[in-house]
N, C-alpha and C positions, 0 to 999 in steps of 0.2 A: 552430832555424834554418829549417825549413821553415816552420812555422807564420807566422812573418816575414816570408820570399818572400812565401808568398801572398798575407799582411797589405800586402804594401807593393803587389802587382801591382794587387790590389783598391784600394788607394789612388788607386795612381796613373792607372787607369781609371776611378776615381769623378771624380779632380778633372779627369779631360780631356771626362768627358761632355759639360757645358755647353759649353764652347771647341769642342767636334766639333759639336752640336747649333746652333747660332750658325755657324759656316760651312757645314753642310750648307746650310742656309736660306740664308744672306746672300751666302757669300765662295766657295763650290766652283765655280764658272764661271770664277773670277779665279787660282788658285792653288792647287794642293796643300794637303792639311791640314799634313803635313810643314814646308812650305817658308814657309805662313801663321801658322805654332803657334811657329817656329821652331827646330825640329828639322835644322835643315842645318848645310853646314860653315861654321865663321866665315871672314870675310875679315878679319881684323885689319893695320888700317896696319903699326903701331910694336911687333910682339909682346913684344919685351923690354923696354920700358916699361909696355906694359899686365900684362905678369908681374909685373913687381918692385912697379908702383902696388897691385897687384892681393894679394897676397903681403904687404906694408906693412899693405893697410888690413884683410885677415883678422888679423894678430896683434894690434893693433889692438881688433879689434872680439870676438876671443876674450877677450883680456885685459880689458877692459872688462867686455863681458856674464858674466863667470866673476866678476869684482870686486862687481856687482851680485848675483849669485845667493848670496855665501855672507856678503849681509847679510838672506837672506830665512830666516823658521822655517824648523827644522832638519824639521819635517814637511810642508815642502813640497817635493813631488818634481818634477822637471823631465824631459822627455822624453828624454834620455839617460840617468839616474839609473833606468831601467828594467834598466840589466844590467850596474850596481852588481854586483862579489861576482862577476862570473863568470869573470874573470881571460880568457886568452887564449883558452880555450871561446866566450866570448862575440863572437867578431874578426867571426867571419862573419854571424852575425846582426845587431851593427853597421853592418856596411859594408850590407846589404840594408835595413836602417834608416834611414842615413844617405844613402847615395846615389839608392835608388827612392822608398823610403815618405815622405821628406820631400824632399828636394834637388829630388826629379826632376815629384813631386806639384805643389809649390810654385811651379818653373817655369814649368811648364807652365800653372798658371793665373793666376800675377799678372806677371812679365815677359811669357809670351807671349800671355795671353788679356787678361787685364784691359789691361795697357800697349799693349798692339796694336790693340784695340781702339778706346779710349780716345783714345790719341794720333791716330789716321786721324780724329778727329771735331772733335778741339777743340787739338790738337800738342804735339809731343815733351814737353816741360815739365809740363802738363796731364799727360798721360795717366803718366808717371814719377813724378809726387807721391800723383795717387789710388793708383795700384797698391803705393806703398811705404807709403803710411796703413792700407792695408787689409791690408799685411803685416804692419806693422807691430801694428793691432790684432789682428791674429789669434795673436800673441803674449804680447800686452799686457793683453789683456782677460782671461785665464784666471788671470793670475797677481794682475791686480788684486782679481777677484771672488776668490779663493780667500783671500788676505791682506787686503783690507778696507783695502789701504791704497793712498790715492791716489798716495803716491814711487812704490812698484811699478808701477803700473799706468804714470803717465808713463815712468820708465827701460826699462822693458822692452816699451813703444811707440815711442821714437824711438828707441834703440840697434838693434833688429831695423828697422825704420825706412829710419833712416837707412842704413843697410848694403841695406836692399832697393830703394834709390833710385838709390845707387852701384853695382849689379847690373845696373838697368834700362840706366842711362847705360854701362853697360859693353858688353853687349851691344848695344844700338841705336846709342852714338854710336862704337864702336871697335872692334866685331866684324861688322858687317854685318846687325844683328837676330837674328843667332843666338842663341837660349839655351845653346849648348852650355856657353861660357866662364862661366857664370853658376853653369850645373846643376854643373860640375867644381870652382869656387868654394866655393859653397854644400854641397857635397857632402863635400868636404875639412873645412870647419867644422865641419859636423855629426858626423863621423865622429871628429875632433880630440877635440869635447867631449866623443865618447862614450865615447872611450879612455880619456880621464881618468879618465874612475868607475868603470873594469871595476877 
């Protein structure tokens, strides 16, 4: 469990480096890192809409991406499948898994660096498609090269994808640019999948 924590603090400080370093230079005269990276509180219109839409498109997109994984070799391991076998031992190092090491890492740099960026240059649209292709690859591309098969490599680019598009759009068009609603999203998936295979 400890081991984990770390694993994920270190994470989650590797992937805010660039996003810090990028506003130190460009964006610290204009705005908080906090308030720029989006780390604030959401304003959301319509909360129990964007719950229920939000809730819908998680089981969704579990259901899916779990449908996809258990037509991939049985000796392909997936980043949940790390604490496989470890029953309810395993809970805490999960949720430090699931909600810092990837949820909060992830955020941090493709809704609130890449998207934010992005979108102030070229708009909202633009900057919500690069950030979810790049999510989307960084998904896609590990499972492709490992398998050798070009179905994996497509499914498991637009299914994480498409989900990191509807993230973007969640946060920017109905929470105020917060990632909080995103990082809690994302974080609940992650943690969902990870239960599965304890």
């Amino acid at each position: 469990m400890i081991s984990e924590l770390v694993g994920s603090v270190m994470q989650v400080l590797l992937f805010a480096l660039v996003p810090f370093l990028y506003w130190f230079f460009a964006v610290r005269r204009k705005e908080s890192f906090f308030s720029w990276i989006g780390l604030k509180k959401p304003v959301c219109g319509n909360s129990a809409k964007v719950i229920v839409v939000s809730l819908a498109a998680a089981a969704v997109y579990i259901a899916v991406l779990n449908l996809c994984i258990r037509f991939l070799p049985e000796s392909i391991t997936t980043a949940g499948s790390q604490f496989a076998s470890r029953g309810l031992a395993g809970l805490p190092s999960v949720f430090f898994y699931a909600f810092l090491r990837t949820a909060l890492s992830e955020e941090i740099l493709f809704r609130g660096f890449f998207l934010k960026t992005i979108q102030n240059r070229f708009g909202s649209w633009t900057g919500n498609f690069v950030q979810a292709l790049l999510f989307g690859l960084l998904h896609g591309i590990p499972f492709g090269l490992v398998t050798k098969n070009a179905a994996a490599l497509v499914l498991l680019t637009l299914i994480p994808g498409l989900f990191g598009f509807y993230q973007g759009w969640l946060n920017e068009k109905q929470c105020g640019g917060s990632i909080l609603p995103g990082w809690l999203l994302h974080g609940c998936i992650n943690f969902l999948t990870a239960v599965l295979s304890l």
